[in-house]
N, C-alpha and C positions, 0 to 999 in steps of 0.2 A: 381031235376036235370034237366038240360036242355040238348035237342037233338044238335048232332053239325049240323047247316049250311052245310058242305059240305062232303061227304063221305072221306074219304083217299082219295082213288080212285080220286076222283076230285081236293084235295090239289095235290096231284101228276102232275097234268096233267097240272092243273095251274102252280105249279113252274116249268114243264118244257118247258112249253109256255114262262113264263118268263126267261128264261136261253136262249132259242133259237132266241127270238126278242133284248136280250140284247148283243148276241152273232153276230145277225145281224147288230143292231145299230153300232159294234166296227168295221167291218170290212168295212161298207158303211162309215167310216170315214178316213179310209186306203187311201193312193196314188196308182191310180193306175200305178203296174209297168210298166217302159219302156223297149221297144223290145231289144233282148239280140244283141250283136255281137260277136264274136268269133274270137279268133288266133289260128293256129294252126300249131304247126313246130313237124314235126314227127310223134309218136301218141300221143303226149303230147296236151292240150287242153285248155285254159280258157277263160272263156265267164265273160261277165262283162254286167249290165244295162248302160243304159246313164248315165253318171257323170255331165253333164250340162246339162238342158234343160228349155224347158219354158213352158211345158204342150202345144205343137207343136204349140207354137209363136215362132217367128222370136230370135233368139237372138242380141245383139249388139257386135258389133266388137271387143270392150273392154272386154265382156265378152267371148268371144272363145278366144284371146290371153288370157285370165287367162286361160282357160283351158286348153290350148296347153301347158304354160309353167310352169303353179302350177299343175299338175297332180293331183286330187285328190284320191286318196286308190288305185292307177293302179294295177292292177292286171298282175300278172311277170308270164312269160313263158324265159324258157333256150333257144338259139338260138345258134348253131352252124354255124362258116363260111363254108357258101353254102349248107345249108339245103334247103329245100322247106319250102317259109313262105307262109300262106295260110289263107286267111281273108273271113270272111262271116257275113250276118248280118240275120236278119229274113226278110221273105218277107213284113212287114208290116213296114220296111224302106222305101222301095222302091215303095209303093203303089203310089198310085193317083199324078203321076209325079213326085215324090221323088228320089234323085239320093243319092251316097255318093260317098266319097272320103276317102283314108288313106293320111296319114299325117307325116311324122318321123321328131322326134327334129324340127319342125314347119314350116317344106319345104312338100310341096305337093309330094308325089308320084305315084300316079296315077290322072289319069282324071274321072270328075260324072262317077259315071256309075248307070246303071238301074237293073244290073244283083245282085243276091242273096250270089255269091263269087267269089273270085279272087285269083289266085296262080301263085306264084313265083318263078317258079324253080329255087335250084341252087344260089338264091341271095345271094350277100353278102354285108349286110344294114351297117354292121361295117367297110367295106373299105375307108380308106382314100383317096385317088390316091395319097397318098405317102408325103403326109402332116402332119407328127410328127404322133406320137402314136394312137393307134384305143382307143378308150370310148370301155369302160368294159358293159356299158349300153345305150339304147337308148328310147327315149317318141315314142309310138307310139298310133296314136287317129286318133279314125274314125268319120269323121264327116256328117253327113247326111243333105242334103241339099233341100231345097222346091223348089216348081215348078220355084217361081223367082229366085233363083241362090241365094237366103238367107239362113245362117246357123240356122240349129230348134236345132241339139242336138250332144254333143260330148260323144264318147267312149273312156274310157283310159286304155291303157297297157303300159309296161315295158319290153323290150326287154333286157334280160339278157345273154350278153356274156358266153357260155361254156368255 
């Protein structure tokens, strides 16, 4: 009879070295997530990652109108006429000369801004000024912008009429 090579003890320690470097290897293969943004009407809340982006290249022009008007998986918050709608992004939008803007059904509603959120008392994003019937729904995407005034990454929601 022959002695084993390694204690238990030592099988052990090896298969859980190997469990921990294979458990490394899967996650160093991962995307790293992008920074969250946030809607907020009431106390209701949903945050979404970027829906487009280019691992913070530049996008093309062609690609942010797809993303303005193919929304992909938006993420729906209820909006009430003249709640407070209330947007925010993480600060690592807005780092190293980064601005954003919000966006509804593919018209600009605010101007870059630098700051981390923005709130809109009272609005009401579903008013027509008396132009046939109000949309039950609206696209709304945050787009975050580089120091040259070029789009890196779009956020997508879905403004749901109460």
């Amino acid at each position: 009879m022959t002695a084993p090579l390694f204690s238990g003890r030592a099988r052990r320690s090896v298969a859980a070295l190997g469990a921990v470097s294979a458990g490394l290897l899967l996650l160093s293969a991962c995307d790293k997530p992008t920074p969250l943004a946030t809607v907020t009407v009431g106390s209701s809340s949903v945050s979404a990652e970027a829906s487009c982006h280019n691992d913070g290249k530049e996008l093309s022009m062609d690609e942010v109108q797809e993303c303005l008007t193919n929304l992909k998986n938006p993420k729906t918050i209820e909006y009430g006429r003249g709640d407070t709608l209330r947007l925010g992004v993480e600060p690592e939008v807005v780092e190293d000369g980064k601005r954003w803007s919000a966006v509804l059904d593919g018209q600009p509603i605010t101007e870059p801004s630098s700051s981390t959120y923005r709130s809109f008392p009272h609005a009401d994003v579903f008013a027509t000024g008396g132009q046939g019937e109000a949309p039950t729904s609206k696209k709304l995407a945050i787009l975050q912008i580089g120091e040259d005034g070029k789009p890196i990454a779009v956020w997508s929601f879905n403004l749901k009429l109460k």
